[in-house]
KOLTISE-392512 format. One record per residue (C-alpha): z, x negated, y. Coordinates in steps of 0.02 Angstrom, whole numbers, padded with zeros to 5 digits, always signed. Layout:
REM residues N
ZXY/...
//
This chain:
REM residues 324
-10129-01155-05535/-10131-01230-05359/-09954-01296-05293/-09907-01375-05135/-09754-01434-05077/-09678-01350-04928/-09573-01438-04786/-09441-01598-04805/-09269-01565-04847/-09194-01653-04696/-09098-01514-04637/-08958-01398-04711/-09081-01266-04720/-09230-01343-04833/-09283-01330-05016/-09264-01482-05133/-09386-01643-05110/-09452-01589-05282/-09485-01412-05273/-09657-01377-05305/-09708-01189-05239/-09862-01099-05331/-09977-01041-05188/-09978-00867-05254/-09781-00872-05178/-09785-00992-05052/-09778-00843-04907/-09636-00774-04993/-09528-00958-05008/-09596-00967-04830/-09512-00800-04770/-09363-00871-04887/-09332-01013-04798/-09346-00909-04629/-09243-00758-04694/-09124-00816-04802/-09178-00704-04956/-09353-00642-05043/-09397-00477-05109/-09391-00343-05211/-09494-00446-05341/-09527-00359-05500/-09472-00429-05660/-09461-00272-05781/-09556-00109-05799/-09459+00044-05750/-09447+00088-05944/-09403-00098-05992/-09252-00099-05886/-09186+00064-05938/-09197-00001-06109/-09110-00151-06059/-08977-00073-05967/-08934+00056-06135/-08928-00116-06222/-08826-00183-06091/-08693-00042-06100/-08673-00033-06281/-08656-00221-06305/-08537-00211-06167/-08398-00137-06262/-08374-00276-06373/-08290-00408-06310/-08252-00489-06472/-08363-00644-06423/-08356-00641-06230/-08308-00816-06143/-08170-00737-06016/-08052-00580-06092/-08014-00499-05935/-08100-00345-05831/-08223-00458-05719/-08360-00460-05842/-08429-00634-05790/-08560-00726-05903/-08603-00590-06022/-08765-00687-06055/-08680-00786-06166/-08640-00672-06290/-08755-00531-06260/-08932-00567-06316/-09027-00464-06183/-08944-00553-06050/-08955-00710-06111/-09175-00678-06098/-09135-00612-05936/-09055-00769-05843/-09224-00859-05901/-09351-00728-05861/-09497-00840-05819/-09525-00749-05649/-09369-00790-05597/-09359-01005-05647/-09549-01000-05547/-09448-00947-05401/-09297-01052-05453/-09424-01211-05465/-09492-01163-05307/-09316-01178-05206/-09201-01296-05315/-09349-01392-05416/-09384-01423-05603/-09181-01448-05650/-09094-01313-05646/-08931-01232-05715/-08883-01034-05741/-08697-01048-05693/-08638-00877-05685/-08686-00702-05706/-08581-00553-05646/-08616-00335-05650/-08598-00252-05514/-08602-00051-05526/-08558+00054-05385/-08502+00223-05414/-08520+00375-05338/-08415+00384-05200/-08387+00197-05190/-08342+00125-05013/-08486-00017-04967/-08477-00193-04972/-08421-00281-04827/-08524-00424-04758/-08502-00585-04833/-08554-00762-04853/-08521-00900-04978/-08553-01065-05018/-08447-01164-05140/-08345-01001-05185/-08179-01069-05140/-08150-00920-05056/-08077-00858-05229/-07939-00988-05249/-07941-01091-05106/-08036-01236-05232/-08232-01258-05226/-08327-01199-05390/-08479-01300-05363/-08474-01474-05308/-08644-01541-05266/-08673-01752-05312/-08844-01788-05266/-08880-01718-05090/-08772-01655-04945/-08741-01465-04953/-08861-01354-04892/-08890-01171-04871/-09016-01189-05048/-08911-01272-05176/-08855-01098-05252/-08965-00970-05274/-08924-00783-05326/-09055-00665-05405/-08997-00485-05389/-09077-00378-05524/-09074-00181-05507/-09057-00088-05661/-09064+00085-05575/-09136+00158-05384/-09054+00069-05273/-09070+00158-05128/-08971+00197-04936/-08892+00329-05034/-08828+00230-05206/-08780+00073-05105/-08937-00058-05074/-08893-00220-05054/-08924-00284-04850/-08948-00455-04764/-08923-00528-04581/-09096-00600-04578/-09099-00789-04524/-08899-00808-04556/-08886-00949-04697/-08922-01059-04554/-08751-01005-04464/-08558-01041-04505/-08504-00847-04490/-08375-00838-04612/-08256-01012-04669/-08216-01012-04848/-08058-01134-04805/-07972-01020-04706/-07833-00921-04813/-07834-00745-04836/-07709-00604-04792/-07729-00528-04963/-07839-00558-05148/-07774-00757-05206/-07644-00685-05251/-07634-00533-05282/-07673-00410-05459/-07864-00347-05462/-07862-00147-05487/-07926-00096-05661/-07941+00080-05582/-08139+00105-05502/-08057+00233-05395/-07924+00103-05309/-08051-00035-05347/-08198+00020-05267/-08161+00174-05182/-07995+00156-05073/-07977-00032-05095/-08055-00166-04977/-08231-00188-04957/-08248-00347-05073/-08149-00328-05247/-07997-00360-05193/-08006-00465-05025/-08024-00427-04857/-08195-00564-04809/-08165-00492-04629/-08012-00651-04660/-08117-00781-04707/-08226-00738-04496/-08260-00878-04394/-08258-00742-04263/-08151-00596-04296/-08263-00517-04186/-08438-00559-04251/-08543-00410-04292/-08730-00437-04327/-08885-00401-04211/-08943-00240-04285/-09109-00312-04275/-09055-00425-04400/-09001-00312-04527/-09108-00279-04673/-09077-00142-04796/-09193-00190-04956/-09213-00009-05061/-09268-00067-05258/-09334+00008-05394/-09249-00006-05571/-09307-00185-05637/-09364-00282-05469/-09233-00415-05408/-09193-00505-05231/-09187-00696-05228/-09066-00734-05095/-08941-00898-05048/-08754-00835-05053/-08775-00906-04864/-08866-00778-04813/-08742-00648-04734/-08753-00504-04852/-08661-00329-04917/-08726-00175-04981/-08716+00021-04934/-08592+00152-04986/-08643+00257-05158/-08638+00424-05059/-08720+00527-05201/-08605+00637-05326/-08667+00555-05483/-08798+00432-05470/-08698+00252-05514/-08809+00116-05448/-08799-00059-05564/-08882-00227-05534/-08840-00391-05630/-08818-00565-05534/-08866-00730-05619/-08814-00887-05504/-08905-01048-05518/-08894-01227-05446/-08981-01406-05475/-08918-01504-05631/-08834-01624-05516/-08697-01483-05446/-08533-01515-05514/-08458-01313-05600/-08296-01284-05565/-08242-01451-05540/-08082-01523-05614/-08018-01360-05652/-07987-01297-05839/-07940-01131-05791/-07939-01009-05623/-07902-00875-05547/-08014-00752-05456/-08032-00577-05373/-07828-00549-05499/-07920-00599-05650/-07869-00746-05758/-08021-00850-05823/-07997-00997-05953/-08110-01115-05957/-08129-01176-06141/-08274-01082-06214/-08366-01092-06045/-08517-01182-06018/-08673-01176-05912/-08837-01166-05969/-08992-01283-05926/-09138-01153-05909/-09271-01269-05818/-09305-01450-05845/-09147-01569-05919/-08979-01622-05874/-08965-01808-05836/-08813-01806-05744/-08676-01749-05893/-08560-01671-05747/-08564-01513-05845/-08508-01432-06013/-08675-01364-06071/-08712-01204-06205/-08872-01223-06279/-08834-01067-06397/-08770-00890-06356/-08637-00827-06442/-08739-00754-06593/-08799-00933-06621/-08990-00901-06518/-09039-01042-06433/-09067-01020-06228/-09264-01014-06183/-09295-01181-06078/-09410-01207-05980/-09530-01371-05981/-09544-01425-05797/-09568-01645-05852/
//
């Protein structure tokens, strides 16, 4: 396979000094580094991701071996099985190696369904994710930040469509300061996150529990609306984006069609998880810290910052992949 390396990271919008980009991607990294996200790319079958998904749900009830024992559902992938494939699908780690390079680390994964009748997502953008608890969650060691030291791949179990609530970018934005993660909000540090989906995601604020519209640079920003992408999926294809990019996602306007996608979140082996901290809390959710760990899925981890699983839950060893 021909590779070529694209572009020097002197800037805080470039890919890593080591990322090597198959040419059979290298437009798409291209309009990545231009737009701030890549996609739909398909990683399932229609068929395969239904199949998924009913493994998904069942597995879901039992919590018995889950990391954090609250409502959030973070980092199912280490106890399910079908997740834990998932976060090292080996579509995903050639895009991965193509942005962050050969180390890299799955630090989170979250679901997020959106019901019928469920408000949209308001327009957001992260970086370290302090905007949780006013403390970063990733720390990087090795280079200065920039827009491409976390990476988020959306997967779509289900249409996602302008009716169900597609996700949607502000093309070109990860290169802008629109929202300041420092800046404390009105409401959701502090305050109890809504078990009920009807206060939660229905009459509640636009993003689980805070208002984002706190954390503007500009109160009165509102994006070009030639800049706004709306990216409809089909069940099993994902979108490879930097939490930089501005991004949100529709309203679910249909009567019974729930739309659910899965986010795993990657960085470099030399970012620094939730640094110094044993135990947080985010979005009115309490999440100890003790049976957490992340999980190397490309290449090795020389730098030790990082409590590592190697296992899931069920004792299966996490597929790595051999980048050295």
């Amino acid at each position: 396979m021909t590779e070529t390396h694209i572009g020097p990271s002197g800037s805080d919008t470039a890919i890593a000094d080591n990322a090597i980009v198959p040419e059979d991607i290298k437009g798409e990294i291209e309009q990545f580094m231009k737009d701030g996200f890549t996609g739909p790319v398909k990683l399932y079958e229609p068929d395969e991701a239904a199949e998924i998904l009913r493994e998904v749900r069942v597995k879901n009830q039992d919590t018995t071996h889950s990391v954090f024992h609250n409502s959030m559902n973070y980092d199912r992938h280490l106890d399910i099985p079908e997740l834990s494939r998932h976060v090292t699908h080996p579509t995903i780690l050639k895009y991965l190696n193509a942005i962050l390079g050969p180390d890299v680390l799955s630090w989170r994964t979250e679901f997020f369904a959106k019901f019928p009748g469920s408000r949209g997502t308001e327009w957001h953008q992260v970086r370290d994710y302090s905007y949780a608890t006013g403390k970063p969650q990733l720390l990087p060691t090795k280079s200065d930040w920039n827009a491409y030291i976390d990476i988020t791949v959306w997967t779509t179990f289900t249409p996602a469509t302008k009716k169900t609530g597609c996700m949607r970018f502000v093309r070109g934005s990860h290169r802008d300061r629109i929202f300041d993660e420092s800046k404390s909000p009105a409401r959701g540090r502090e305050s109890r996150y809504e078990n009920d989906h009807e206060t939660t995601f229905t009459k509640d604020t636009g993003f689980y529990g805070y208002d984002f519209s706190d954390f503007a640079v500009d109160p009165n920003w509102e994006p070009r609306s030639e800049d706004v992408v709306d990216v409809e999926m089909q069940p099993g294809e994902a979108l490879i984006f930097t939490a930089s990019c501005v991004h949100g996602a529709l309203p679910n306007i249909t009567e019974r069609d729930t739309r659910f996608a899965i986010t795993s979140r990657y960085v470099p082996t030399h970012v620094r998880v939730y640094p110094d901290q044993d135990a947080y809390t985010a979005h009115g959710q309490d999440f100890d810290l003790k049976d957490y760990g992340a999980v190397v899925v490309s290449g090795r981890d020389t730098f030790g910052h990082n409590r590592i699983r190697t296992t899931n839950a069920h004792g299966e060893p996490f597929a790595v992949k051999n980048t050295h």
